[in-house]
N, C-alpha and C positions, 0 to 999 in steps of 0.2 A: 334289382334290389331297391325297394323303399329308402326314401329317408329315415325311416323310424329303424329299419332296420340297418342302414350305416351309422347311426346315431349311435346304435346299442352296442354294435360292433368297433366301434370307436373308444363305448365307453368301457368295452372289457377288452381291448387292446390296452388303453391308458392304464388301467385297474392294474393288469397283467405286467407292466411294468413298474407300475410302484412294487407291486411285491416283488416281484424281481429283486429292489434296489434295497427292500426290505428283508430278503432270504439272506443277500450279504452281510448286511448287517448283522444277521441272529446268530451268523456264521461266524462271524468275527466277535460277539459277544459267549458264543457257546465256545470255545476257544477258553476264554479266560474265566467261567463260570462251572464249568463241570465239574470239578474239583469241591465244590463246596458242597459243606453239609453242614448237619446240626444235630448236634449233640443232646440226648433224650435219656433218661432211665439206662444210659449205660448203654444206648445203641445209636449206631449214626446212621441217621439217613441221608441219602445221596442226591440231595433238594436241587446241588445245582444239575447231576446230569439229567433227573427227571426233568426239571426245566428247558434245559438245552434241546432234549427231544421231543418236549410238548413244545417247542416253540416250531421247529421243523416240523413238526407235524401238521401244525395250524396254519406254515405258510405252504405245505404241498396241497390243504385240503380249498386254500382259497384259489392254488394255480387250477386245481379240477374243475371248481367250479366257474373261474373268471374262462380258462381258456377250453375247455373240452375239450381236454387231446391229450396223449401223454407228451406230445413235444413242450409244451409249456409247463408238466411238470419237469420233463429233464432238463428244462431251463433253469427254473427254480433252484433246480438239486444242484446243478453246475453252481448257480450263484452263490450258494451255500457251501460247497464242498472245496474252492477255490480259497477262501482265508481259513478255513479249518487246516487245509494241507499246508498251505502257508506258514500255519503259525507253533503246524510239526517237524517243521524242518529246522536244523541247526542254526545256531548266530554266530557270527564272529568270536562273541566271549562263550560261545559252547552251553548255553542254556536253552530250555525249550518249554511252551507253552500248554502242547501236547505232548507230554512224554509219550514214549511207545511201552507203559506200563497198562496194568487192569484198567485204570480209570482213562486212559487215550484209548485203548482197543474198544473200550466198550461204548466208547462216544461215535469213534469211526463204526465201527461194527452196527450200533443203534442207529445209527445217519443210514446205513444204506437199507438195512430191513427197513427204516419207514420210506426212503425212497422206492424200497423196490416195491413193498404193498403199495401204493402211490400210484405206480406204473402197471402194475397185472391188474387190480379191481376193476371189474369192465365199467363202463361207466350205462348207467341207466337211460335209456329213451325218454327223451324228454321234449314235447313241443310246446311248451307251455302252459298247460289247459295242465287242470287237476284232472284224474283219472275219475271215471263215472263211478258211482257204485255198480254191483250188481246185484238187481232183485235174485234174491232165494227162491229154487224151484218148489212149488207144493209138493208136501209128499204125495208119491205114487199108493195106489190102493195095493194092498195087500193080495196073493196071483191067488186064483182057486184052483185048485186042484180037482 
């Protein structure tokens, strides 16, 4: 192995652990943000689960790209899925973060469809080099009969 290439591999192992420490976090901010919305013409939109799931989404799209593996995304998903179940579980005074209503099912529910698309999309060959074009064949002459 090259330098250049332990260098790279060093720089998307470090990469792969900040988001890591960044998937928890979103985990533990999607927690207390799903709930929210905003009120429009008499209809509410549900600003914060779209956020909580576009934030997961942004950190399984960056573990694809830093680690090429599904194991780094089911890192990710671990890191995230660990304060969300957290913060679904009962407290001493009987309150919860996540209730086990529409708005918790459908954060858990949303969290593993983007996990699981995350984990099945195969991931594309890639050696660095942008892909060649390819010249167009001339048309063929018309057959005679």
């Amino acid at each position: 192995m090259t330098r250049r290439a332990q260098r790279s591999s060093l720089w998307s192992t470090a990469g792969l652990a900040v988001v890591t420490v960044v998937a928890a976090v979103v985990g533990a901010v999607s927690g207390f943000v799903h709930r929210s919305t905003v009120e429009g013409a008499g209809v509410s939109l549900p600003v914060g689960l779209v956020a909580a799931l576009g934030g997961l989404s942004a950190v399984v799209l960056l573990a694809r790209m830093l680690g090429r593996s599904r194991a780094a995304v089911l890192l990710v998903a671990a890191a995230y899925t660990i304060p969300v179940l957290v913060l679904s579980q009962f407290r001493a005074e009987g309150d919860l973060v996540v209730a086990e209503d529409a708005w918790g099912l459908t954060l858990l529910g949303g969290s593993a469809l983007v996990v699981t698309v995350g984990v099945t999309v195969p991931f594309s060959s890639y050696d660095g080099h942008r892909p060649r074009r390819l010249t167009p064949l001339p048309p063929s002459p018309p057959e005679q009969a």
